[in-house]
C-alpha positions in Angstrom: 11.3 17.2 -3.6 12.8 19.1 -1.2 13.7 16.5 1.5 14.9 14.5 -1.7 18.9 15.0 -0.4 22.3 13.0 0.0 21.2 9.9 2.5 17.6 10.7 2.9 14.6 8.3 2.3 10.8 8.9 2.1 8.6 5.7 3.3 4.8 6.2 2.0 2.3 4.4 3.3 0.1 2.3 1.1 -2.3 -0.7 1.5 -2.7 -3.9 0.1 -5.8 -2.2 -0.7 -3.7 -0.7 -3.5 -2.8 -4.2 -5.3 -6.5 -4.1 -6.5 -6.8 -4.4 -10.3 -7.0 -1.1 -12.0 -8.5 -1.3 -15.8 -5.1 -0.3 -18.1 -7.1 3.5 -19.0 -7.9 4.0 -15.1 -4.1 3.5 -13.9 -2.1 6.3 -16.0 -4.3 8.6 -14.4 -3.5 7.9 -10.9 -0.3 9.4 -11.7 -1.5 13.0 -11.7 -4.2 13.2 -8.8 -4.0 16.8 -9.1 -5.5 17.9 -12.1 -8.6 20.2 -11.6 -10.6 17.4 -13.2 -9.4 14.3 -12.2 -12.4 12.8 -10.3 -14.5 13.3 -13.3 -11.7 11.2 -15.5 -11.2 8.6 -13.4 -15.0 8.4 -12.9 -15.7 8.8 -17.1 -12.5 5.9 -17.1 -13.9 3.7 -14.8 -17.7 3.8 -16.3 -19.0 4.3 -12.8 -19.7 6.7 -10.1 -16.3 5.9 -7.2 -17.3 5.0 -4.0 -15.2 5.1 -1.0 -13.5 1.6 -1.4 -12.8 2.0 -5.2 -11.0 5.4 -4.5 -9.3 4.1 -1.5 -7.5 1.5 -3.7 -7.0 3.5 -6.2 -5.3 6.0 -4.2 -3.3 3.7 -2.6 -2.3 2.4 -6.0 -1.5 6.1 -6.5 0.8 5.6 -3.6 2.7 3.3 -4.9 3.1 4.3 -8.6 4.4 7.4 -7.2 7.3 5.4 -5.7 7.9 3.7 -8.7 8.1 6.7 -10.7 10.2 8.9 -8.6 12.7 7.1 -7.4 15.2 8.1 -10.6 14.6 11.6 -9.3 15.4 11.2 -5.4 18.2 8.9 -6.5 19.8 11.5 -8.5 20.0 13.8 -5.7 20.9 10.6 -3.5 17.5 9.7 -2.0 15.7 7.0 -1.9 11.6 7.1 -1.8 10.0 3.3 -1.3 6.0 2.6 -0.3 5.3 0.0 2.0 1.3 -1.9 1.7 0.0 -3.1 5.1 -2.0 -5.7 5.4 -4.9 -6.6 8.4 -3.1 -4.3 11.8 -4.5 -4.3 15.3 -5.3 -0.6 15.6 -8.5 1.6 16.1 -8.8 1.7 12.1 -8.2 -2.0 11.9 -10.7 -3.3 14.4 -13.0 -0.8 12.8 -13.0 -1.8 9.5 -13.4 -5.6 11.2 -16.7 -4.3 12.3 -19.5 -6.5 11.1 -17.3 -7.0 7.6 -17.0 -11.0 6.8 -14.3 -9.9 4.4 -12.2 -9.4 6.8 -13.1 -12.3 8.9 -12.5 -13.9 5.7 -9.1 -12.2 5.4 -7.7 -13.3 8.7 -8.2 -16.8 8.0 -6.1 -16.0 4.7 -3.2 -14.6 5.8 -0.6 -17.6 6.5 1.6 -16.7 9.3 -0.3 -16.5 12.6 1.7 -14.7 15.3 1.3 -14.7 19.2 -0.3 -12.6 20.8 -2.5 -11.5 18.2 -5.7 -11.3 19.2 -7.5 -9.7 16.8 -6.0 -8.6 13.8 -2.5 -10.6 12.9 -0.4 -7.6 12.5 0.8 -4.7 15.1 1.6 -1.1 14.8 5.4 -2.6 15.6 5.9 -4.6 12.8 5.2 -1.5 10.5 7.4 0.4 12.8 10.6 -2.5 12.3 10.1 -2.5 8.9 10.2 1.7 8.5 13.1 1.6 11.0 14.7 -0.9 8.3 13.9 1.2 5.1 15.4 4.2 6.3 18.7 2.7 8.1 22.0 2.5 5.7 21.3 -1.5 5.5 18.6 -0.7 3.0 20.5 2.2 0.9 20.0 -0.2 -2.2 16.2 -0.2 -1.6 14.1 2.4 -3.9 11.5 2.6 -6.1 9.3 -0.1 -4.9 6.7 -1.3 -2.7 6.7 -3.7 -0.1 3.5 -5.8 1.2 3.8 -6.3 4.7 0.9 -8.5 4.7 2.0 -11.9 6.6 1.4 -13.4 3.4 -2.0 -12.7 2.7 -2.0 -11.3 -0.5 0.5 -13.9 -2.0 -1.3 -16.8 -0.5 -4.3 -15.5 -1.9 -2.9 -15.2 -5.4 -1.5 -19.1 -5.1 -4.9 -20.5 -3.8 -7.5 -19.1 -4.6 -9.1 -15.3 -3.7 -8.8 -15.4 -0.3 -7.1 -19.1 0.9 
């Protein structure tokens, strides 16, 4: 809250990992990830021991209900705090995760808008890097308290046809 001043603006970095759907008892709990006990919780919530991709999207949700809820507080001292949810991005994490998963194979063909150049993964370290540039420049000043899926469609095309195109 500190860096919460006149003009500033926090960008967190979510996934689309973090549009998952959370059961209604699991998601009020993501909003205080620092209770001593808060593992345990979740885990008695959710009925099941949490792997690593379960608490990945949940704490990406995390992420971005933490935008939500804080942006009355950085816009009373004249802040604004948004979350932004990547999609599939050529970098060393990307073409990791692209490693022997079909799901992401399955993914790729998902996501709608293609772009040049792209070999592998349709998104590049540069179009997160416009799109913070854009969040914290005075043309967004009116932009806070939400999250936005930079995602070349995939999530919203998977939502419209089907799970995944």
């Amino acid at each position: 809250m500190p860096h919460a001043v006149s003009g500033s603006a926090a960008v967190c970095i979510g996934s689309i990992a973090g549009y998952v759907d959370v059961a209604s008892e699991v998601e009020p709990l993501l909003d205080d990830p620092l209770r001593p006990d808060f593992l345990d919780v979740v885990e008695t919530a959710l009925t099941e021991p949490l792997d690593g991709a379960t608490g990945y999207g949940l704490a990406k949700r995390g992420v971005i209900r933490a935008c939500e809820r804080l942006s009355g507080v950085w816009a009373a001292r004249g802040g604004r705090i948004v979350s932004i949810a990547p999609g599939l991005f050529d970098t060393d994490m990307g073409r990791m995760e692209m490693e022997g998963d079909e799901l992401i194979a399955l993914m790729i063909t998902a996501t709608p808008l293609k772009r040049p150049g792209r070999v592998l993964l349709p998104g590049g370290p540069d179009d997160i890097a416009g799109l913070v540039g854009f969040l914290c420049s005075e043309r967004a000043s009116f932009i806070t308290g939400c999250d936005i899926r930079i995602d070349g469609g995939l999530m919203g095309n998977g939502s419209h046809h089907g799970s995944l195109g």
